[in-house]
C-alpha positions as a Python dict, from the first residue, in 0.01 Angstrom:
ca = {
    (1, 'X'): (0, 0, 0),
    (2, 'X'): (188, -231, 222),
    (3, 'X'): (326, -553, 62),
    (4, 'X'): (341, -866, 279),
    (5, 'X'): (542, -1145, 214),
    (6, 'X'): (466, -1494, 255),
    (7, 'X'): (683, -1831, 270),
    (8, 'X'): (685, -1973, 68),
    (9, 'X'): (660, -1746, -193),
    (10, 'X'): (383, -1895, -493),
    (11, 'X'): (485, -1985, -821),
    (12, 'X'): (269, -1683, -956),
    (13, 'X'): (505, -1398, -763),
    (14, 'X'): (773, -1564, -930),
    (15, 'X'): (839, -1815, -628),
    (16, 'X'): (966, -2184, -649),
    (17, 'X'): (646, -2238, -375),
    (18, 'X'): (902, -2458, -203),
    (19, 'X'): (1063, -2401, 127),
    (20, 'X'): (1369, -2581, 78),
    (21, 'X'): (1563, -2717, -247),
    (22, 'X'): (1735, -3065, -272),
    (23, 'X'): (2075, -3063, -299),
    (24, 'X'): (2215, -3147, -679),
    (25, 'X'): (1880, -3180, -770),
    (26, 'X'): (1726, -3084, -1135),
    (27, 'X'): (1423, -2851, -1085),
    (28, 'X'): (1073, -2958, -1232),
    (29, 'X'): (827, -2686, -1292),
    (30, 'X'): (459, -2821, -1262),
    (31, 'X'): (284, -2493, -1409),
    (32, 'X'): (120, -2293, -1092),
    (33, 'X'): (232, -2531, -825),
    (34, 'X'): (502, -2587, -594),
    (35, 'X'): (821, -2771, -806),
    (36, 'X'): (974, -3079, -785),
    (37, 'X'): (1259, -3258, -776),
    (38, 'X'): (1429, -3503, -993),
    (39, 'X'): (1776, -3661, -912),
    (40, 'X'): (2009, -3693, -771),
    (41, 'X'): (2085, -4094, -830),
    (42, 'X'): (2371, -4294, -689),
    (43, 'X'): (2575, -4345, -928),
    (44, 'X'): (2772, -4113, -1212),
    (45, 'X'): (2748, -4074, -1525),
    (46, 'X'): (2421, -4103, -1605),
    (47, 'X'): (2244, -3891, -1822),
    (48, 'X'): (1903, -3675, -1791),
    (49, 'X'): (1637, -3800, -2058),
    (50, 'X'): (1294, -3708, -2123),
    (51, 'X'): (1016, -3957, -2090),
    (52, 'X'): (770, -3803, -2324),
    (53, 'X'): (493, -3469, -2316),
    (54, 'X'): (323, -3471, -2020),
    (55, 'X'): (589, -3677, -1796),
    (56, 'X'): (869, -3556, -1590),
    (57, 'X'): (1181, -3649, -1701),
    (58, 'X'): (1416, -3888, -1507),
    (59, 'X'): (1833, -4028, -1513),
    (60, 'X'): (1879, -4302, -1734),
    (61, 'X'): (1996, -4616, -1582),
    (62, 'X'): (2237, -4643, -1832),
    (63, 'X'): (2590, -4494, -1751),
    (64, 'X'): (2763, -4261, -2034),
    (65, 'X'): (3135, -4208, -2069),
    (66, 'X'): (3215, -3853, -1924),
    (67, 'X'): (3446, -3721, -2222),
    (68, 'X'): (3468, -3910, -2600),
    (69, 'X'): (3712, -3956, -2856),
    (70, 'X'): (3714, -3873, -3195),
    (71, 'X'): (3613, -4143, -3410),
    (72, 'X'): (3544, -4408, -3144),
    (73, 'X'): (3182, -4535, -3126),
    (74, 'X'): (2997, -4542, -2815),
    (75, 'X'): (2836, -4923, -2788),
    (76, 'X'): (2717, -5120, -2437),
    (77, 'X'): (3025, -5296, -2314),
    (78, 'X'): (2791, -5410, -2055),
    (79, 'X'): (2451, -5425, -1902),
    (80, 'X'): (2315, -5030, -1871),
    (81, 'X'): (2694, -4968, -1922),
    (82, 'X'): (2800, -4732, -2234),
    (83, 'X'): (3160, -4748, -2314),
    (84, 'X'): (3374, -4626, -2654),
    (85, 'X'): (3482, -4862, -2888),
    (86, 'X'): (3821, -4765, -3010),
    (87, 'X'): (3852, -4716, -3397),
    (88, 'X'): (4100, -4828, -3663),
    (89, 'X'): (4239, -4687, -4010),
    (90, 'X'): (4051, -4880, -4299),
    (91, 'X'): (3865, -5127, -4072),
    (92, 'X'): (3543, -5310, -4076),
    (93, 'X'): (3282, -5329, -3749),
    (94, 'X'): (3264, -5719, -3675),
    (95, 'X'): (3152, -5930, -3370),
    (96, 'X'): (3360, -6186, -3249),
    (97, 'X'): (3140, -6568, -3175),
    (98, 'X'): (2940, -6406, -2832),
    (99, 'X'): (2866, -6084, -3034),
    (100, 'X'): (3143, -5808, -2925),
    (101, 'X'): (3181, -5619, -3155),
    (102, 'X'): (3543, -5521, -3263),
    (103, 'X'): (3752, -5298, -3550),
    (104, 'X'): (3872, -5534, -3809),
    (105, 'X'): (4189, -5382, -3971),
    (106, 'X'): (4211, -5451, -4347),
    (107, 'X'): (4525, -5279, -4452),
    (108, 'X'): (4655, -5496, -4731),
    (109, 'X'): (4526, -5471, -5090),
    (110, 'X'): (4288, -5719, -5173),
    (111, 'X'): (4175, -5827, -4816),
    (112, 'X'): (3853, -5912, -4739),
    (113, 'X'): (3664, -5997, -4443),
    (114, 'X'): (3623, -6397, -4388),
    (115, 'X'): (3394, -6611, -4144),
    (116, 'X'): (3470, -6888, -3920),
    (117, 'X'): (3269, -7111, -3772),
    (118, 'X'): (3380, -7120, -3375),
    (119, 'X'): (3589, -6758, -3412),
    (120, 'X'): (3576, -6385, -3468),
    (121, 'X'): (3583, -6312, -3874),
    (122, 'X'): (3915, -6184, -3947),
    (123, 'X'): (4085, -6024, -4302),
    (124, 'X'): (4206, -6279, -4530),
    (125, 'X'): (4289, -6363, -4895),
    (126, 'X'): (4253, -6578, -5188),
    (127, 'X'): (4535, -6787, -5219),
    (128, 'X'): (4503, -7065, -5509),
    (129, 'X'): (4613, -7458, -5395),
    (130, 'X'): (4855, -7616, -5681),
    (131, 'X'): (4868, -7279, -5893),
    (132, 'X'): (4563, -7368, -6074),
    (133, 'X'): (4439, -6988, -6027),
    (134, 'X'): (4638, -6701, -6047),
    (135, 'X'): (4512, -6422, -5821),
    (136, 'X'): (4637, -6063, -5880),
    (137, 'X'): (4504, -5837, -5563),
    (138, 'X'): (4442, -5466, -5616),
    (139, 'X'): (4360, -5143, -5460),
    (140, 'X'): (3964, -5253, -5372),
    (141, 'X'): (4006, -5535, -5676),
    (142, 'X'): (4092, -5883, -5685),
    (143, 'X'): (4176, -6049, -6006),
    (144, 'X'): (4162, -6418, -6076),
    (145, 'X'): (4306, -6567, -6361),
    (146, 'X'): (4356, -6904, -6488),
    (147, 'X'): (4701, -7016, -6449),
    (148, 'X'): (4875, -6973, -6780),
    (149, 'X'): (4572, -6879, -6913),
    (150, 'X'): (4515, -6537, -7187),
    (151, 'X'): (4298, -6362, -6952),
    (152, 'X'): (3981, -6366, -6769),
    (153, 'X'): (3685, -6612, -6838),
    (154, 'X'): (3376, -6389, -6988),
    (155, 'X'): (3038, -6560, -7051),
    (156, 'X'): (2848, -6532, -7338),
    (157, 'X'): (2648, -6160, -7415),
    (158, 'X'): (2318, -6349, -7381),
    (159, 'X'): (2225, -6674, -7337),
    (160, 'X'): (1937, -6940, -7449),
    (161, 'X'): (1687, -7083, -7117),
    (162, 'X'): (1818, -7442, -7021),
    (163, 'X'): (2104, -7380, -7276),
    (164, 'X'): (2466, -7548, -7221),
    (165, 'X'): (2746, -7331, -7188),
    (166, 'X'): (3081, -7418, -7381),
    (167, 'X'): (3434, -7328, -7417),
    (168, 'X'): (3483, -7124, -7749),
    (169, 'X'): (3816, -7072, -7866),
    (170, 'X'): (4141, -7207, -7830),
    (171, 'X'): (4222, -7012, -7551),
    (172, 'X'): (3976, -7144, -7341),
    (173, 'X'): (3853, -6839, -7216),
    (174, 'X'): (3522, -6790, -7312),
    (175, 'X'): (3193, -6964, -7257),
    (176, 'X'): (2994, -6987, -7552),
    (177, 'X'): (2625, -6971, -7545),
    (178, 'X'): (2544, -7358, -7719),
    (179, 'X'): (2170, -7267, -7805),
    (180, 'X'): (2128, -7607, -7998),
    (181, 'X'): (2141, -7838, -7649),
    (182, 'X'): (1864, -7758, -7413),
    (183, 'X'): (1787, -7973, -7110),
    (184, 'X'): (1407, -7944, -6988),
    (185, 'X'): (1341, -7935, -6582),
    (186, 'X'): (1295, -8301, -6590),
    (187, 'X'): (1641, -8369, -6725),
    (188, 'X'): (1543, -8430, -7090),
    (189, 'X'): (1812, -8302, -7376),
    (190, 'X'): (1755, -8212, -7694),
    (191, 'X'): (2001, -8120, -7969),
    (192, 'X'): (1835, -7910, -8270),
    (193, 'X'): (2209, -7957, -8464),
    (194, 'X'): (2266, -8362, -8404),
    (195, 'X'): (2266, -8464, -8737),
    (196, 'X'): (1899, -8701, -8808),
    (197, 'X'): (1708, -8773, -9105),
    (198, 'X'): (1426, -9000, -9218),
    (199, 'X'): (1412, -9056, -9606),
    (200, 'X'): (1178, -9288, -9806),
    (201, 'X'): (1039, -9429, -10177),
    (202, 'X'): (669, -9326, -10231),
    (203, 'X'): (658, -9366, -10589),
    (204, 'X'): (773, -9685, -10668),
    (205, 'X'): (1084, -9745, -10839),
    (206, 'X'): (1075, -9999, -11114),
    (207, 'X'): (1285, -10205, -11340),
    (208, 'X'): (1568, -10128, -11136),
    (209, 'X'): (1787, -10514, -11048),
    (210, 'X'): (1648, -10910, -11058),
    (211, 'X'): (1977, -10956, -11324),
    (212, 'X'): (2237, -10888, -11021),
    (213, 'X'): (2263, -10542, -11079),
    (214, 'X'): (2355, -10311, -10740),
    (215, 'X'): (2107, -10031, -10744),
    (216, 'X'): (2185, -9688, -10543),
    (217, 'X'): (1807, -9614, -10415),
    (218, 'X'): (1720, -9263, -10508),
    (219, 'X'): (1435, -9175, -10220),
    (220, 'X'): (1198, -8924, -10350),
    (221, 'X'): (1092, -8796, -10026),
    (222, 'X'): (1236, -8628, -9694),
    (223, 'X'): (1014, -8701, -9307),
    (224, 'X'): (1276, -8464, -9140),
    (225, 'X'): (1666, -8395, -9255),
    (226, 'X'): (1730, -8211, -8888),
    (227, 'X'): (2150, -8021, -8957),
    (228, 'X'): (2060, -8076, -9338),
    (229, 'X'): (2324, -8322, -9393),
    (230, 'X'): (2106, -8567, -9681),
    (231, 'X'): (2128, -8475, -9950),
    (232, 'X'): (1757, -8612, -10132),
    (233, 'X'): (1862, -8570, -10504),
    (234, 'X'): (2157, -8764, -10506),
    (235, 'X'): (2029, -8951, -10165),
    (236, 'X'): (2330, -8956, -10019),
    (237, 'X'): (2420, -8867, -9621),
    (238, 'X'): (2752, -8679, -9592),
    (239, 'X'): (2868, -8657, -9221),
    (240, 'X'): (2931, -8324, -9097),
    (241, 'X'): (3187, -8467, -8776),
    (242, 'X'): (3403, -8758, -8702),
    (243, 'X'): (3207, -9011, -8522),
    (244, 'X'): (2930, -9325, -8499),
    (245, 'X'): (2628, -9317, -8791),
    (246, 'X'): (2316, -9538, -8705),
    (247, 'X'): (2128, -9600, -9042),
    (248, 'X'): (1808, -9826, -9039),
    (249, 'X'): (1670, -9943, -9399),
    (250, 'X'): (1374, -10138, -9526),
    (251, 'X'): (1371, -10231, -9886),
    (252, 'X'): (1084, -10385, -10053),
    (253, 'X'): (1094, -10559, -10364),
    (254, 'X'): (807, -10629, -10597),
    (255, 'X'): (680, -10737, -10946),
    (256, 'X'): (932, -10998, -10978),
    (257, 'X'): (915, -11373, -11112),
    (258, 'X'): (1101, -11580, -10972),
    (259, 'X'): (1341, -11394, -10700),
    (260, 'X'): (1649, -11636, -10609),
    (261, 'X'): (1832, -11405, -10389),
    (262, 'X'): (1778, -11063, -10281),
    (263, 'X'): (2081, -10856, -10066),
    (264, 'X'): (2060, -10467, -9886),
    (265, 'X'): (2382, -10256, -9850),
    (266, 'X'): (2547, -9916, -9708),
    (267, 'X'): (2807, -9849, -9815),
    (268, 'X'): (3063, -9528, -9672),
    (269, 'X'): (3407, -9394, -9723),
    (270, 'X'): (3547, -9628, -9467),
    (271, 'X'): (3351, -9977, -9543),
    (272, 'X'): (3024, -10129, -9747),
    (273, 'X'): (2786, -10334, -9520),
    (274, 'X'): (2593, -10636, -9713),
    (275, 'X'): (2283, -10808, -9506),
    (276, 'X'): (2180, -11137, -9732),
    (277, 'X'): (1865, -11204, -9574),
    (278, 'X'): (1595, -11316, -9832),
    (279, 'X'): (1218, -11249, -9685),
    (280, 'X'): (991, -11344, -9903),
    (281, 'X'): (615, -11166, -9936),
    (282, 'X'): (378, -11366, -10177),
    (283, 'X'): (568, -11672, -10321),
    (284, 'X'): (884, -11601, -10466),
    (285, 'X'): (789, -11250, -10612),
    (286, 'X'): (853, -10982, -10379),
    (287, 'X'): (1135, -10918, -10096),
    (288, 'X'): (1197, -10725, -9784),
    (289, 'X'): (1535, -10663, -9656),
    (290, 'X'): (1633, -10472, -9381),
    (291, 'X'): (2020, -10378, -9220),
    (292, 'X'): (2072, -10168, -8925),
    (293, 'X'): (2418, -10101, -8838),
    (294, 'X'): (2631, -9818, -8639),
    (295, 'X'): (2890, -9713, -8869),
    (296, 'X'): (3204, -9519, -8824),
    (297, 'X'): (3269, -9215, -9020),
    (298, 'X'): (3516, -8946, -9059),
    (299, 'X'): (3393, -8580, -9130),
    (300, 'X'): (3322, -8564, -9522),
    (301, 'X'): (3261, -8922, -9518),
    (302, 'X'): (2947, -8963, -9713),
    (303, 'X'): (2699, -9305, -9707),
    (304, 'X'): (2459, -9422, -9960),
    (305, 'X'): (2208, -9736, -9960),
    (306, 'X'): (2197, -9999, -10213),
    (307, 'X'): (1958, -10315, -10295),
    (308, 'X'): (2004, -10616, -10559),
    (309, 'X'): (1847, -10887, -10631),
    (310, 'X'): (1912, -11191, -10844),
    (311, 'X'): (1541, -11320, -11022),
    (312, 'X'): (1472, -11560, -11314),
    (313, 'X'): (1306, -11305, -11532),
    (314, 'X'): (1602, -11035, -11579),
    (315, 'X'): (1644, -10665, -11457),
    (316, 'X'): (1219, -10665, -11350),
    (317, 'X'): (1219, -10602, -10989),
    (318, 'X'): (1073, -10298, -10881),
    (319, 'X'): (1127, -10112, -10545),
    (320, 'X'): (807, -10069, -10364),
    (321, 'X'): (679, -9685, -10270),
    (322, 'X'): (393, -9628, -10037),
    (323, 'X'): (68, -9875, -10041),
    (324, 'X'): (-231, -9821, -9855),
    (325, 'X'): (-91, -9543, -9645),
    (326, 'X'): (177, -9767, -9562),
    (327, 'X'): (584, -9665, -9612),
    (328, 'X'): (733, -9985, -9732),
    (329, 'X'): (1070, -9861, -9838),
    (330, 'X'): (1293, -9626, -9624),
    (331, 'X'): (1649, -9518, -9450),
    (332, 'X'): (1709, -9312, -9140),
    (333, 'X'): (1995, -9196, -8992),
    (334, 'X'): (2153, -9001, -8674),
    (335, 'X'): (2507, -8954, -8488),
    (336, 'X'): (2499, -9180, -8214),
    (337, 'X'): (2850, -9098, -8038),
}
């Protein structure tokens, strides 16, 4: 049997079912029919890509450097234009202030890459203004010290919410975790260790002065004694730290005869206080007296509260405890400053 050619020759006898082929072209097959063409496009460099199943692919717009180099990176210089960026030992990619991007060399210990506001970031260091900080770069470390300090500062292994943080030590390297002094969100501070107490009679004392006689007040009963620094048995205050004491106390006097004179005291290591006020409750048979003052006091320095009263009958006055609910006699105390 003869066989008879024909021109073009199909796709299915293994034909291109073309009669002529563009020159520098890329060949599309499009299953049993005649191919296509794709390419060529003006320029150089570009690069064939696919535009998904089902489409034929096509040159990008974008032109691609011919050869590379080791180690550069390939980044758009330009608008559909692909360029190398040339590489450096130890460097960091940064963009200068239009967004080129550039290799940052950082080839001294300790350097680090720093911002600027108008200009490219560039490597810098710490330096410290007047000494004040000593700073030790490393191989990928920077140390900062104090100036003529032991060491580096370390914070506390854990610390209380709203807590102050203190120096501890001599060395003044260390923050200590001050649990005692919180500050709430609204900027109120409380101290759980600032010495305060609240003492008062509630049995009543009696027989105690009316002749002259200066009677110590031995308060039977505590409110609060917040750093436990009064002492109720021998009701007397000791402060635990150099510094200013406000004391408050009420004395009431009762179940004498004929009261003349009447005077309250506190009396500490450094000085005695005497107020001479003479109230008078009820004719001339009872007394208040009251003396509030902000006394210094060295640490150790202890405080105790005294009343005596002069009366026409002798050593009868009593010192009033609680009636009707009511505290009558009492001291408190805090550190101020």
């Amino acid at each position: 049997m003869a066989y008879k050619r024909t021109s073009p020759m199909p796709v299915e006898e293994g034909g291109t079912a073309a009669i002529t082929l563009t020159d520098h072209a890329v060949i599309i097959g499009s299953g049993v029919g005649a191919v296509s063409f794709v390419g060529p496009v003006a320029s150089s460099n570009n690069v064939l890509m696919s535009n998904g199943v089902g489409s034929d692919p096509g040159f990008s717009t974008a032109t691609y450097p011919v050869t590379t180099t080791a180690n550069e990176i390939l980044y758009s210089s330009a608008t559909n234009t692909v360029s190398e960026l040339t590489t450096a030992n130890s460097g960091v990619l940064t963009t200068g202030a239009t967004g080129v991007p550039a290799i940052t060399a950082i080839a001294t210990d300790g350097q680090f890459i720093i911002g600027a506001t108008a200009g490219a970031p560039a490597a810098g260091t710490i330096t410290s203004t007047g000494a004040t900080i000593t700073v030790t770069p490393g191989a990928n470390t920077i140390n900062l010290e104090a100036a003529g300090g032991s060491g580096d500062v370390s914070g506390p292994g854990s610390s209380t919410d709203r807590a102050i943080a203190t120096w501890n030590g001599t060395g003044g390297d260390t923050l200590y975790n001050n649990s005692t002094i919180t500050i709430s969100s609204a900027g109120e501070m409380v101290n759980t260790a600032q010495p305060a107490f609240l003492a008062y009679v509630d049995t009543a004392i009696n027989n105690v002065t009316g002749n002259g006689t200066v009677y110590t007040i031995i308060f039977d009963t505590e409110a609060y004694d917040q750093n436990a620094d009064f002492n109720l048995g021998t009701s007397t205050f000791t402060a635990p730290v150099t510094g200013k004491y406000l004391f408050n106390l009420q004395v009431v006097t009762s179940g004498g005869s004929n009261m003349t004179g009447a005077a309250a005291r506190v009396t500490t290591s450094n000085r005695t206080l005497i107020s001479y006020g003479h109230t008078l409750i009820g004719a001339t048979v009872n007394s208040m007296q009251n003396l509030s003052a902000l006394m210094d006091m060295d640490s150790a320095d202890t405080a105790t509260f005294q009343i005596t009263t002069n009366d026409s009958g002798g050593k009868i006055d009593d010192i009033a405890g609680t009636g009707g609910g009511l505290t009558q006699t009492f001291v408190s105390g805090n550190l101020s400053c």
